[in-house]
C-alpha positions as CSV (number, residue, x, y, z in Angstrom):
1,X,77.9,92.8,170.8
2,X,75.3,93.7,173.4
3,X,72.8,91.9,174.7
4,X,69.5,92.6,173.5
5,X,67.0,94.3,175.4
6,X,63.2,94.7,175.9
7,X,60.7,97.5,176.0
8,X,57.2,97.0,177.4
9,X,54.9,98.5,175.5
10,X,50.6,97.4,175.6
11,X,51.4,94.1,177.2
12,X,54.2,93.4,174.3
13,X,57.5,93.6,174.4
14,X,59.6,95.7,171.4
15,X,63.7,94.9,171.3
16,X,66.6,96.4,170.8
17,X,69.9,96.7,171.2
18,X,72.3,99.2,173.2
19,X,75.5,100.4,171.8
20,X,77.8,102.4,172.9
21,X,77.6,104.8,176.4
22,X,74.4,105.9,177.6
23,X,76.1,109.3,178.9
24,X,76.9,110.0,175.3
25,X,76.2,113.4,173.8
26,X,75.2,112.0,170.6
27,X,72.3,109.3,170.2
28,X,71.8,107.4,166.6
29,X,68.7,105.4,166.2
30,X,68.6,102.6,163.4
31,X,65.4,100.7,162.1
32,X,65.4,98.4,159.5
33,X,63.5,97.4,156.0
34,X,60.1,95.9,155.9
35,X,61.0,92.2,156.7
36,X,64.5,92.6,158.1
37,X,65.7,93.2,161.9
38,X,68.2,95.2,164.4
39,X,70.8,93.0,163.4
40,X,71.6,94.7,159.5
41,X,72.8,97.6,161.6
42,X,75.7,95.7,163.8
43,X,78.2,96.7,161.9
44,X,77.3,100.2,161.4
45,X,76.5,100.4,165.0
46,X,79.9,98.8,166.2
47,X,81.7,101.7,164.0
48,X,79.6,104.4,165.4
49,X,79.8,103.3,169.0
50,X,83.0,105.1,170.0
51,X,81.2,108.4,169.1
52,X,77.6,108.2,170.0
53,X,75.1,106.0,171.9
54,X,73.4,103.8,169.2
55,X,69.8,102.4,169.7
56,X,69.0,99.7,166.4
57,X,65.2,98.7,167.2
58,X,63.0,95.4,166.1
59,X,60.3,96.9,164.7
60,X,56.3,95.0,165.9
61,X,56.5,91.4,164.1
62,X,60.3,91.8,163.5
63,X,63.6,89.6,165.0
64,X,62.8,89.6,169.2
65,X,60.0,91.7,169.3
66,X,56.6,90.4,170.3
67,X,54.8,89.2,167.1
68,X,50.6,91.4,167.0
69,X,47.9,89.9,167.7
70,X,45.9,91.7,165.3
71,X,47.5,91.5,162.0
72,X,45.6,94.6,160.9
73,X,47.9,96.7,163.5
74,X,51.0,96.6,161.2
75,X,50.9,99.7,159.7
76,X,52.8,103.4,160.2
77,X,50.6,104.3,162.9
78,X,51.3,101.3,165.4
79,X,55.3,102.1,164.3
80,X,55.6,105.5,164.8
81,X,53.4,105.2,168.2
82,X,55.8,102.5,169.5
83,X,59.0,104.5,168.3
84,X,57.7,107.7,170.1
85,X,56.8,105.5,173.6
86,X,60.6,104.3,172.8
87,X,61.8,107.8,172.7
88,X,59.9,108.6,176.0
89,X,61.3,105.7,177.9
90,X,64.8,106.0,176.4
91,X,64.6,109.8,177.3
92,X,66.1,110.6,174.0
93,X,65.6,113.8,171.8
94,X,67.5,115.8,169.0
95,X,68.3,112.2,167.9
96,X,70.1,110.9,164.4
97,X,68.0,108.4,162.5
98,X,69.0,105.9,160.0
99,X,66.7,104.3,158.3
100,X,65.9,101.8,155.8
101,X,63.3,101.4,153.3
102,X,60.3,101.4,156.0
103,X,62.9,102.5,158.5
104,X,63.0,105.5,156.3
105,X,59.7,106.0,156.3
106,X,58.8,105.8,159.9
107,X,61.7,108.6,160.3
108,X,59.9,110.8,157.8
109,X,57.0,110.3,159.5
110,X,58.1,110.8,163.0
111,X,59.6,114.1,161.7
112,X,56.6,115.5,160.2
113,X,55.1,114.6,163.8
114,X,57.4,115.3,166.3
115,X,60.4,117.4,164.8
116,X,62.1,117.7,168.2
117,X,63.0,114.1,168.2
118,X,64.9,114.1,165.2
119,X,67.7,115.7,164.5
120,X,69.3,114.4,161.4
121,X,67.7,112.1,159.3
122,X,69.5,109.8,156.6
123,X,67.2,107.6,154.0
124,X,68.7,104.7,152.7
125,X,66.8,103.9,149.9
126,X,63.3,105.6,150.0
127,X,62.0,108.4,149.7
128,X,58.5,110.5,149.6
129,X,57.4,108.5,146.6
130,X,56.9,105.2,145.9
131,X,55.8,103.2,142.8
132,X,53.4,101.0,142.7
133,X,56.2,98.7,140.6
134,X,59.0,98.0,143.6
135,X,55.7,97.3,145.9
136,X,54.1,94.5,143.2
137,X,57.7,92.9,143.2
138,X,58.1,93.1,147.6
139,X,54.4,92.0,147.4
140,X,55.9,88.4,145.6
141,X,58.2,87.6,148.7
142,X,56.6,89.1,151.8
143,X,55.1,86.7,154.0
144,X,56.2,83.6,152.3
145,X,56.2,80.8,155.0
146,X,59.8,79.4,153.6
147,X,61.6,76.8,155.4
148,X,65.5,75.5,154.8
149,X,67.0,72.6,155.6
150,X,70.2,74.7,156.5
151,X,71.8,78.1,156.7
152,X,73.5,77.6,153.4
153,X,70.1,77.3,152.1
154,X,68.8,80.2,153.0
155,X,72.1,82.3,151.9
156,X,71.2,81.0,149.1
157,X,67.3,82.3,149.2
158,X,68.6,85.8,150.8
159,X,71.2,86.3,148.1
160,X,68.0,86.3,145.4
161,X,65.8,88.3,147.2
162,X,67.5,90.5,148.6
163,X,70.7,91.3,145.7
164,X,69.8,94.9,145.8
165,X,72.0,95.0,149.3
166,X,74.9,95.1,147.0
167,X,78.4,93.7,146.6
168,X,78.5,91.5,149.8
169,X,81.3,88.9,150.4
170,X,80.4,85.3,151.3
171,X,80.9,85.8,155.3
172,X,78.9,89.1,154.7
173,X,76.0,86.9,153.3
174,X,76.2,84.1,155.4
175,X,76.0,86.0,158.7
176,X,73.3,88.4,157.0
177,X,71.2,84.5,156.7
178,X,71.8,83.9,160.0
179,X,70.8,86.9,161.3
180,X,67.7,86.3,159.3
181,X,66.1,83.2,160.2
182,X,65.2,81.2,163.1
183,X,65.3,77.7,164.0
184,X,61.7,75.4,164.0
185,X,61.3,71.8,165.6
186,X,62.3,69.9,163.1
187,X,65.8,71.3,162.6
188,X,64.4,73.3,159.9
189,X,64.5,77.1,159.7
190,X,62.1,79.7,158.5
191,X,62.4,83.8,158.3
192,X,62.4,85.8,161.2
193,X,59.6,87.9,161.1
194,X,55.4,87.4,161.7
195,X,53.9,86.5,158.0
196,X,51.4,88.8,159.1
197,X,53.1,91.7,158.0
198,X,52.1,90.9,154.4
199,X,48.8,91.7,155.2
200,X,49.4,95.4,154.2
201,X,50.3,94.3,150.7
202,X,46.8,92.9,150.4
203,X,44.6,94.2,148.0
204,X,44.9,97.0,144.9
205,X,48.7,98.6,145.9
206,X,49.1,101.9,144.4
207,X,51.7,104.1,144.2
208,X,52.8,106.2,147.5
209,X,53.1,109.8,147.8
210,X,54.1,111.4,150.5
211,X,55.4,115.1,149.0
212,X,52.9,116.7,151.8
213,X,55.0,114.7,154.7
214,X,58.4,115.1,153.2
215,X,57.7,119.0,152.6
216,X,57.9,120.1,156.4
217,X,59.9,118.2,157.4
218,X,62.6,120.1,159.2
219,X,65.7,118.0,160.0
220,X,68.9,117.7,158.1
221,X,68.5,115.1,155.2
222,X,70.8,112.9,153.7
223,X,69.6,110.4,151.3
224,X,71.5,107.3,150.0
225,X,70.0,105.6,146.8
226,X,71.3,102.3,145.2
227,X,72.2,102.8,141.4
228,X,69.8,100.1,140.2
229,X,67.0,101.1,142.9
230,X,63.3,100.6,141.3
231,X,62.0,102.0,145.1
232,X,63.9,104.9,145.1
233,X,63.8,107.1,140.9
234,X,66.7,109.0,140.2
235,X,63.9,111.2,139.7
236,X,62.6,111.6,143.1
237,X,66.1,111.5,144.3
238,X,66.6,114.9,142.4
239,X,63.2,116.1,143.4
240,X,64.3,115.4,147.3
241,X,67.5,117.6,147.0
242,X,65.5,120.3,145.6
243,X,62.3,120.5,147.9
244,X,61.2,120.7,151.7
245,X,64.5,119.9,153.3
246,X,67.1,119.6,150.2
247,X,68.3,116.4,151.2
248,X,71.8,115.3,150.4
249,X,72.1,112.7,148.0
250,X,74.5,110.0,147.9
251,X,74.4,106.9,144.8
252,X,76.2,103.6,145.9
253,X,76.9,102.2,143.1
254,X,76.5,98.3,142.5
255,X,73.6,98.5,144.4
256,X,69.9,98.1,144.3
257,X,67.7,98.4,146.9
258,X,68.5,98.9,150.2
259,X,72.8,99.0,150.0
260,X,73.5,97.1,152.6
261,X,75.5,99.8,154.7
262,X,78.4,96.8,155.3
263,X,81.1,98.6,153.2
264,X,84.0,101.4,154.6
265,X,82.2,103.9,151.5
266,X,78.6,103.5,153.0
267,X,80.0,103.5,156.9
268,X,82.3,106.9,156.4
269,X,79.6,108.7,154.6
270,X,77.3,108.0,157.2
271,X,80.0,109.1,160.1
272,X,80.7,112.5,158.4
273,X,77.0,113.4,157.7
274,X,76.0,112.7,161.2
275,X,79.4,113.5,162.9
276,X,81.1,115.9,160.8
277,X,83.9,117.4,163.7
278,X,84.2,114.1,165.7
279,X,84.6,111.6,162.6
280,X,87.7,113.1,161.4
């Protein structure tokens, strides 16, 4: 695994990690869900590496990267502002992007901004709407100051919260704790991410649309949905691959939201949308 690197960026410092060769002729950037970190994409990354450079990015507040000191800055702007200076620096363009939940977003985003950077974009698990519903139930778990006495303990925790990931196999879940805590003082451990990001769940939450976003965007779409998703609606799935871009759509089955991209299914679909000729 490579070792993880740092980006300075307005006095903070924004990780990541490097896979693969930097001479590569194909670059694949991966960033995560709302509360989750570089590390949900090692796997995919690993199996992607022998074909293209592969950049998988802590988002503000997220795993290594520095934690805001203004609370109110996590939001899409600060993202997609830090993933742009990130392009700049990395020198990459006509990139692939896999994202996640908010990774998905901040692709759409960045896309409707700055269509040259993107190439290919694949959703896992979101798209241009939103109900108000899935926010309510992320709203319950966001920002909770946990703390376990052990890493079995917080499989335990992870395995509740986050079941939509899909059928994962004990190691699966125990390294996908690991990767998701950090240790305290007192040989406890608590989640791996600034509570602070909850902040944007204060208030009346309302349902998100963003049709006008999703509607120029330009890049080739792929969109992977979990069965039991209440984020992603079959509806706006269908609506996706019939508007703006005509995404792709893929359904994982056994799966809620976000699958987990872990299994050979969720890795191969991925290589042969982004890869079509070298993947085989």
């Amino acid at each position: 695994m490579p070792k993880t690197k740092f980006i300075e960026l307005h006095n903070r410092r924004i990780a990541y990690q490097d896979w693969g060769s930097e001479n590569s002729q194909h670059q694949t950037v991966c960033v995560h869900g709302l509360t989750r970190n570089k590390h949900d994409f090692d796997h995919l990354a690993r199996s992607l590496s022998d074909i293209s450079r592969v950049i998988c990015i802590d988002i503000a507040g997220r795993g290594e990267s520095d934690w805001l000191p203004n609370p109110d800055k996590y939001n899409y702007q600060t993202y997609v502002s830090d993933i742009k200076a990130i392009f700049a620096k990395l020198k990459l363009s006509n990139a692939y992007w896999v994202g996640t939940s908010m990774g998905g977003i901040i692709g759409m985003l960045l896309c409707a901004d700055s269509p040259y950077l993107i190439k290919k974009l694949i959703l896992n698990d979101v798209g241009p709407f939103i109900p108000k519903s899935s926010l309510l139930r992320i709203k319950e778990y966001v920002g909770d100051p946990v703390q376990f006495k052990s890493i079995a303990e917080s499989t335990t925790y992870f395995k509740r919260i986050l079941s939509g990931f899909g059928d994962l196999s004990d190691q699966q879940w125990d390294q996908l704790a690991q990767n998701s805590i950090k240790p305290l003082e007192d040989e406890k451990f608590t989640l791996h991410y600034d509570p602070s990001i909850a902040n944007a769940f204060q208030g009346e939450l309302e349902d998100v649309d963003l049709w006008n976003i999703w509607d120029v965007i330009e890049a080739e779409v792929m969109t992977i949905r979990g069965e039991n998703s209440d984020l992603l609606l079959e509806k706006t799935l269908t609506e996706m691959e019939n508007r703006g871009p005509k995404s792709k759509a893929v359904v994982i089955r056994n799966a809620g939201h976000a699958p987990a991209l872990l299994s050979d299914e969720e890795i191969n679909l991925i290589k042969e949308f982004l890869l079509p000729h070298v993947s085989r």
